[in-house]
Backbone as CSV, one residue per row, in Angstrom:
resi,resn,N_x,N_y,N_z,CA_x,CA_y,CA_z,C_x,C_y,C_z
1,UNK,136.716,124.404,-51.587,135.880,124.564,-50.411,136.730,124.663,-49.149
2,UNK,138.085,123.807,-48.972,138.640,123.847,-47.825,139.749,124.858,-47.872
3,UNK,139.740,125.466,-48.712,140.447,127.377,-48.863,139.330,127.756,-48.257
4,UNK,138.220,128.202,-49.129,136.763,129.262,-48.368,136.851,129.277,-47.029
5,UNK,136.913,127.989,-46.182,136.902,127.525,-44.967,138.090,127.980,-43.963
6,UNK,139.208,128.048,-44.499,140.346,128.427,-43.717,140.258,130.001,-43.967
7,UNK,140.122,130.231,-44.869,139.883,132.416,-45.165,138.801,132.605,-44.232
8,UNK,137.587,131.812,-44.083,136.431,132.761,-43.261,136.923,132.567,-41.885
9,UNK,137.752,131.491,-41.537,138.197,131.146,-40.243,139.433,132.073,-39.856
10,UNK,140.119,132.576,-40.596,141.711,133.271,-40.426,141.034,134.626,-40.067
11,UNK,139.796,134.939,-41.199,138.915,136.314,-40.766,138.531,136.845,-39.265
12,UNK,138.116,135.070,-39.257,137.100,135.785,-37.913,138.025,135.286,-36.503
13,UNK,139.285,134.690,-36.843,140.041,134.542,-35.950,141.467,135.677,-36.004
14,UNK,141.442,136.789,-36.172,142.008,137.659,-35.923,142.395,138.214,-34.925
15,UNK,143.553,139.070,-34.630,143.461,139.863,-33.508,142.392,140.882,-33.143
16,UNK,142.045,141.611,-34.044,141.098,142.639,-33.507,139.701,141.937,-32.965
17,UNK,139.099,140.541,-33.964,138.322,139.813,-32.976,138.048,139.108,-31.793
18,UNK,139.511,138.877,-31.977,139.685,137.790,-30.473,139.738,138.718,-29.189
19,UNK,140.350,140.035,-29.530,140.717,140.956,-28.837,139.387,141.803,-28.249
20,UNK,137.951,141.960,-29.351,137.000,142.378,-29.034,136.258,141.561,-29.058
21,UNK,136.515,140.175,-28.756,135.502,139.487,-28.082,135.350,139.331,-26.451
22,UNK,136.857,139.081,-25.762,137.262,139.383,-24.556,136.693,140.664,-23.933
23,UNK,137.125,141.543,-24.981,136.662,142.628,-24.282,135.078,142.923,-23.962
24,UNK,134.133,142.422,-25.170,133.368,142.078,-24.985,132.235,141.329,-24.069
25,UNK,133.306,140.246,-23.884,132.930,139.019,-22.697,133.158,140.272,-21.223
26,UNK,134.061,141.004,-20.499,134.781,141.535,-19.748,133.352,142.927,-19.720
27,UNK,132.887,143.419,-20.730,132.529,144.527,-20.868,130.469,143.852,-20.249
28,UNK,130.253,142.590,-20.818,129.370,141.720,-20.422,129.085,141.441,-19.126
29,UNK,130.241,140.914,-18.162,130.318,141.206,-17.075,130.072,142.079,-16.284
30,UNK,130.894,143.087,-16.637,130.679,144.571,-15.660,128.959,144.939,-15.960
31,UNK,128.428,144.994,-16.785,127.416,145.200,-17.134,126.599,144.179,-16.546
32,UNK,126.475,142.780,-16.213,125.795,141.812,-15.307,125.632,142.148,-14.157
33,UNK,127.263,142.325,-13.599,127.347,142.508,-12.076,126.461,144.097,-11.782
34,UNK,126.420,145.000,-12.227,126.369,145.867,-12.048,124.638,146.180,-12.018
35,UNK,124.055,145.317,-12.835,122.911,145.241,-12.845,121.956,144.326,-11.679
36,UNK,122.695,143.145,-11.463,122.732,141.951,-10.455,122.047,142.882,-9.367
37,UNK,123.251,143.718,-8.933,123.184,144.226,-7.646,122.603,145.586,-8.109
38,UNK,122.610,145.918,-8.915,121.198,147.008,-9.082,119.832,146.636,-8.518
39,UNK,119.741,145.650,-9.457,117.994,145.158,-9.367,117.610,144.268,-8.538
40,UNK,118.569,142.831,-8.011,118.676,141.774,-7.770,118.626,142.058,-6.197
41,UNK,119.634,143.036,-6.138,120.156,143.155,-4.491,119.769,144.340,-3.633
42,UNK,119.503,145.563,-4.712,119.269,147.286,-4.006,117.755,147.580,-4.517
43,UNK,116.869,146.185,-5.604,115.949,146.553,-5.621,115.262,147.431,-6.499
44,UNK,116.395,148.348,-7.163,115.948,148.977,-8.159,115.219,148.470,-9.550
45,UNK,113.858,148.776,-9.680,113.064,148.942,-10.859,114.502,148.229,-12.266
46,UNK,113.650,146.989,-13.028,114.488,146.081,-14.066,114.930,147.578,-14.961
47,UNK,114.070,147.981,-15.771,115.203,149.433,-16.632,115.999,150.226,-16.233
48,UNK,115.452,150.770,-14.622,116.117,151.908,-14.613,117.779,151.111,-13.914
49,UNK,117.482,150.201,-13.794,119.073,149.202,-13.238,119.694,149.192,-14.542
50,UNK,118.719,148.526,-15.068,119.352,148.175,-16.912,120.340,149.340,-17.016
51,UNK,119.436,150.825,-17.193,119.870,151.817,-17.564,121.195,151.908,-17.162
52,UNK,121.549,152.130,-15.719,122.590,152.671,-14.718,123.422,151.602,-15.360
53,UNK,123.473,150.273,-15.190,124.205,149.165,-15.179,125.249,149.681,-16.806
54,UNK,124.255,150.268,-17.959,124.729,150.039,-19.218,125.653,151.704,-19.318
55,UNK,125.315,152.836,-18.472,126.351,153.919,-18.072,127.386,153.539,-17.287
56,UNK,127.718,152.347,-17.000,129.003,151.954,-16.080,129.519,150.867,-17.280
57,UNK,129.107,150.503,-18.095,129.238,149.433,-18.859,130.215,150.021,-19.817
58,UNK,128.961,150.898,-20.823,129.577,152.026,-21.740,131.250,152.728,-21.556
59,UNK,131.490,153.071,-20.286,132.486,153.557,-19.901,133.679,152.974,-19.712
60,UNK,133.107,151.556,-19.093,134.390,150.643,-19.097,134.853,150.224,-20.866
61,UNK,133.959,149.762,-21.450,133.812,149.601,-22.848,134.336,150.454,-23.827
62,UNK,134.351,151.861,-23.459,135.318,152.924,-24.578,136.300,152.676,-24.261
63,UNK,137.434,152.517,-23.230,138.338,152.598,-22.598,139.181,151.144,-23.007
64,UNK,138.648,150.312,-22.985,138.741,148.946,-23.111,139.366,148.775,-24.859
65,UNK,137.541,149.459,-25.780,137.950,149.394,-26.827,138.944,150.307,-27.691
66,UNK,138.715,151.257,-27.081,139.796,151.935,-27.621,141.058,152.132,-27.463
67,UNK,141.947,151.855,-26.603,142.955,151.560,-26.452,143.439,149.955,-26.790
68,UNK,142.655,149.153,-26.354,142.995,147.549,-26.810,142.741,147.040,-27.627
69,UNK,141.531,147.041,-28.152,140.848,146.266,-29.498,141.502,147.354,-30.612
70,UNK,140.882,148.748,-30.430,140.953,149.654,-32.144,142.417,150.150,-32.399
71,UNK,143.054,149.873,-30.830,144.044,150.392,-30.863,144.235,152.103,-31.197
72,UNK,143.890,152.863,-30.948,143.777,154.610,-31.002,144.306,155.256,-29.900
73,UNK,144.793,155.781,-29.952,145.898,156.489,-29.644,145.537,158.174,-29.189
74,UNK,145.842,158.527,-27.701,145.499,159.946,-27.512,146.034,160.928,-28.202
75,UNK,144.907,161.347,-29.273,145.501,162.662,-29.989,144.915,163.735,-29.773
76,UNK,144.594,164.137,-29.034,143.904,165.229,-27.907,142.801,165.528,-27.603
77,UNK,142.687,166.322,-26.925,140.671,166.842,-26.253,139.730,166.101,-27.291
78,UNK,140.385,167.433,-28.379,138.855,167.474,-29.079,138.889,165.891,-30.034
79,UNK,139.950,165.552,-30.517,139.745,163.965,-31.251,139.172,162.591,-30.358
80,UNK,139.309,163.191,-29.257,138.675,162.118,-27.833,137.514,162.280,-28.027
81,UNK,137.200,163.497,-27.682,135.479,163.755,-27.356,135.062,163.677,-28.373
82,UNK,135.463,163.988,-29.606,134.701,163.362,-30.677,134.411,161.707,-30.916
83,UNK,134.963,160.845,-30.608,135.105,159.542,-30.330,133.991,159.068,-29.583
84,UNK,134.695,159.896,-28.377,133.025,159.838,-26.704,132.071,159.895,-27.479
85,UNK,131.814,160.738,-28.337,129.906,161.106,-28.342,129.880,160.167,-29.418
86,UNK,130.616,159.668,-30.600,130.141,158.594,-31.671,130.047,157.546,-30.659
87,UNK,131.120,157.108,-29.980,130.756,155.837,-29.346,129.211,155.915,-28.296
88,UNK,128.980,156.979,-27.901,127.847,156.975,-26.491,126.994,156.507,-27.532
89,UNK,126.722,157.411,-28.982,125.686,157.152,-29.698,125.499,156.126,-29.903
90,UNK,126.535,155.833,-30.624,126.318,154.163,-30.870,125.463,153.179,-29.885
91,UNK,126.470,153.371,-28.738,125.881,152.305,-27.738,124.465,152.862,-27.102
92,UNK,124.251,154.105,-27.226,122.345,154.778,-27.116,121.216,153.787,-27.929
93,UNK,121.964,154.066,-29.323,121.337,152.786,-30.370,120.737,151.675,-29.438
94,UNK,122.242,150.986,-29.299,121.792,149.421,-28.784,121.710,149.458,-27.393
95,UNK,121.570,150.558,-26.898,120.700,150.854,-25.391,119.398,150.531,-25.463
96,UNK,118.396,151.311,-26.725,117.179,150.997,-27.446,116.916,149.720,-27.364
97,UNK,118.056,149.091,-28.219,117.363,147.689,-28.513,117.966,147.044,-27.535
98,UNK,118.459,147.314,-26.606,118.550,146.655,-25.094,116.854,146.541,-24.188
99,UNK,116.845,148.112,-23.920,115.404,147.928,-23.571,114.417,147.677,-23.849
100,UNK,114.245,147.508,-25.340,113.172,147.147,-25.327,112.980,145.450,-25.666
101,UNK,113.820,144.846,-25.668,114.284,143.885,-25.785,113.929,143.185,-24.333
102,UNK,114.353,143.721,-23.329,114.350,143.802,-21.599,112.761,144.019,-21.778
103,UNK,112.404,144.681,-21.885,111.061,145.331,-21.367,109.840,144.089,-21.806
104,UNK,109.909,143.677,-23.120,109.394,142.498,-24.078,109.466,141.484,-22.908
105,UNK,111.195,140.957,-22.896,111.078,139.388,-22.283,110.930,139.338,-21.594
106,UNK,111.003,140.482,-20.226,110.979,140.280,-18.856,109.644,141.104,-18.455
107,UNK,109.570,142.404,-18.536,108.222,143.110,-18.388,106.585,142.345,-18.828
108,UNK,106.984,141.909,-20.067,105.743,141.416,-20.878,105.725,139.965,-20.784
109,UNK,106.641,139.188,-20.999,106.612,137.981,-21.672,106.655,136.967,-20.002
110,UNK,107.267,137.913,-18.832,107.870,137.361,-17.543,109.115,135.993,-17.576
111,UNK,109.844,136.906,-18.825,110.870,135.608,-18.363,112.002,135.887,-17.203
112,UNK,112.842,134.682,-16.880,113.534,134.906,-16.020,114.587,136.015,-16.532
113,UNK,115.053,137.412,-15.754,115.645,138.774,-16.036,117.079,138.277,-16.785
114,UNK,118.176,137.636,-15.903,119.521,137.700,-16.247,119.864,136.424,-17.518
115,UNK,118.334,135.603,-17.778,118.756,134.941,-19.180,117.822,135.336,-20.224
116,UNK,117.241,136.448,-20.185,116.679,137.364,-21.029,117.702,137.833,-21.303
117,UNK,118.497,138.367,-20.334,119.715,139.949,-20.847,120.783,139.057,-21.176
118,UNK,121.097,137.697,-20.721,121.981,137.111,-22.286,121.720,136.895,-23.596
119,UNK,120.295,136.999,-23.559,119.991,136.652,-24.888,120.207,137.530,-25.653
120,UNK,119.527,138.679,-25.010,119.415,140.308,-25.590,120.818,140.729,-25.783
121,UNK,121.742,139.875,-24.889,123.242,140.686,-25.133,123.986,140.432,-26.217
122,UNK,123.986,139.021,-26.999,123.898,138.673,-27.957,124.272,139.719,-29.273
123,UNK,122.823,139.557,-29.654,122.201,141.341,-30.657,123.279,142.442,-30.067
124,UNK,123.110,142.930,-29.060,124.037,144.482,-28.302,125.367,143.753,-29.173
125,UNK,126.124,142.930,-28.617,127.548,142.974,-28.695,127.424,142.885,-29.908
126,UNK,127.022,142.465,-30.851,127.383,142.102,-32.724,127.007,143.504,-32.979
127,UNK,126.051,144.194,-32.606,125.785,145.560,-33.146,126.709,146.632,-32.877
128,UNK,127.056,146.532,-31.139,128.355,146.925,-31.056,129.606,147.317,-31.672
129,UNK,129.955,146.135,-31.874,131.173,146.028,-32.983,130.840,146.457,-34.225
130,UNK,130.244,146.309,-35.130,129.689,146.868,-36.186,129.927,148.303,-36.204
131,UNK,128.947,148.899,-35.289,128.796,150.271,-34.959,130.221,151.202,-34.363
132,UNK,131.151,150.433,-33.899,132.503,150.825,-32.885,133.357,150.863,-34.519
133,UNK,133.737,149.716,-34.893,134.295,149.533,-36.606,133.932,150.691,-37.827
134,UNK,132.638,150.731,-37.622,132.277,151.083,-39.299,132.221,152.589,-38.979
135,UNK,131.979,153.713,-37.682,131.479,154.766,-37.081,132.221,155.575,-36.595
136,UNK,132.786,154.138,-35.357,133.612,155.615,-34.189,135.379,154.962,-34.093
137,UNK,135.640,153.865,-34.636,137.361,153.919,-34.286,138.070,153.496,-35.387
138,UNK,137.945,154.330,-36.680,138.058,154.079,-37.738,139.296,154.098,-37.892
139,UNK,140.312,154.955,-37.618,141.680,155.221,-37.929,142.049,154.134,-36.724
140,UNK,141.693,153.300,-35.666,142.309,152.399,-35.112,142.422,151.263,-36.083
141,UNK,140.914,150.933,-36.451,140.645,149.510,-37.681,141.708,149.700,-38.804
142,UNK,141.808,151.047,-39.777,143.237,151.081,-40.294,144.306,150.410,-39.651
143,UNK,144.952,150.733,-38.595,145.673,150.657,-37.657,146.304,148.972,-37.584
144,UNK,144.516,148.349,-37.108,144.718,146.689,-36.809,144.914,146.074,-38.536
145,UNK,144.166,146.688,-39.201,144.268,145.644,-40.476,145.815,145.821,-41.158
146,UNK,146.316,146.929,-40.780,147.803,147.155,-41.432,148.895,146.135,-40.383
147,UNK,148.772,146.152,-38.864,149.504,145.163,-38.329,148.823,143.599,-38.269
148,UNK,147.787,143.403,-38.418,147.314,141.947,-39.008,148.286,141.626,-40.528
149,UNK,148.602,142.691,-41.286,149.202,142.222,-42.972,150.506,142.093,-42.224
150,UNK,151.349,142.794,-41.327,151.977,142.505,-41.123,152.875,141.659,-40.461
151,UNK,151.522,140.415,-39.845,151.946,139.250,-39.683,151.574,138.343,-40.240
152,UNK,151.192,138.500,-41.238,151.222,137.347,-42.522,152.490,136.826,-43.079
C-alpha cells in the first residue's frame, strides 16, 4: 500500500504537473482580473465579460502552455496554427461548460459571480489539461515524459 501511495504521488507530482498547475493558477488569474474589471468595474453584461475575459485568457494560456508546460518547440506556420485551432477548440469546449456553468450559478441560481467562477474553474482547468495532453501538444507530452525518465 505504501508503494501505491508514493507512485500515485511521484505521478501527480511531476514536472509537467507542477509546471501546469502554475500555469494554470497564472492563466486563472489573468482570466479573474480581466473579467473583475470587465463586469465588476466597466459594467459589462456577466457572459459577454466572461466571454472577452476567456479570449485574453486563452491566449495567454497557449503561449504559457506551450512553450513551458508541453514544452513544443517552433516548427513553423503551419505546425503552429495547427496547434492554435486544436487548442482554441479545446478551450471553446470548456468555454461551453464555462458558460453555462456561469449562466446556472449566477444568472439562475444568483450566486455571488467571482465564487461561482472558482468553482466553475475547477471543471475548466482539469478539462483543460486533459484536452491540451491527449489533443493538441502531443509531441511536447512525448517530450516531458522522456525528460521526466531521464531524471529518474
Amino acid at each position: 500500500m505504501k508503494d501505491l501511495i508514493k507512485k500515485l504521488w511521484k505521478m501527480c507530482l511531476n514536472r509537467e504537473i507542477v509546471t501546469y498547475a502554475i500555469a494554470g493558477v497564472a492563466t486563472t488569474v489573468v482570466n479573474f482580473v480581466a473579467y473583475h474589471l470587465l463586469c465588476n468595474v466597466l459594467g459589462i453584461p456577466n457572459l459577454v465579460a466572461n466571454a472577452i475575459a476567456w479570449v485574453v485568457a486563452v491566449a495567454f494560456a497557449y503561449v504559457v502552455n506551450a512553450r513551458w508546460v508541453f514544452l513544443e518547440k517552433f516548427e513553423g506556420w503551419k505546425k503552429e496554427w495547427e496547434r492554435i485551432v486544436k487548442f482554441t477548440g479545446a478551450r471553446v469546449a470548456t468555454l461551453v461548460v464555462e458558460e453555462v456553468g456561469m449562466f446556472l450559478l449566477v444568472d439562475v441560481l444568483h450566486g455571488p459571480n467571482l465564487i461561482m467562477k472558482a468553482i466553475v474553474a475547477v471543471l475548466v482547468i482539469i478539462l483543460n489539461y486533459v484536452f491540451s495532453k491527449l489533443f493538441v501538444f502531443i509531441s511536447g507530452t512525448e517530450k516531458t515524459v522522456e525528460k521526466q525518465d531521464e531524471e529518474k
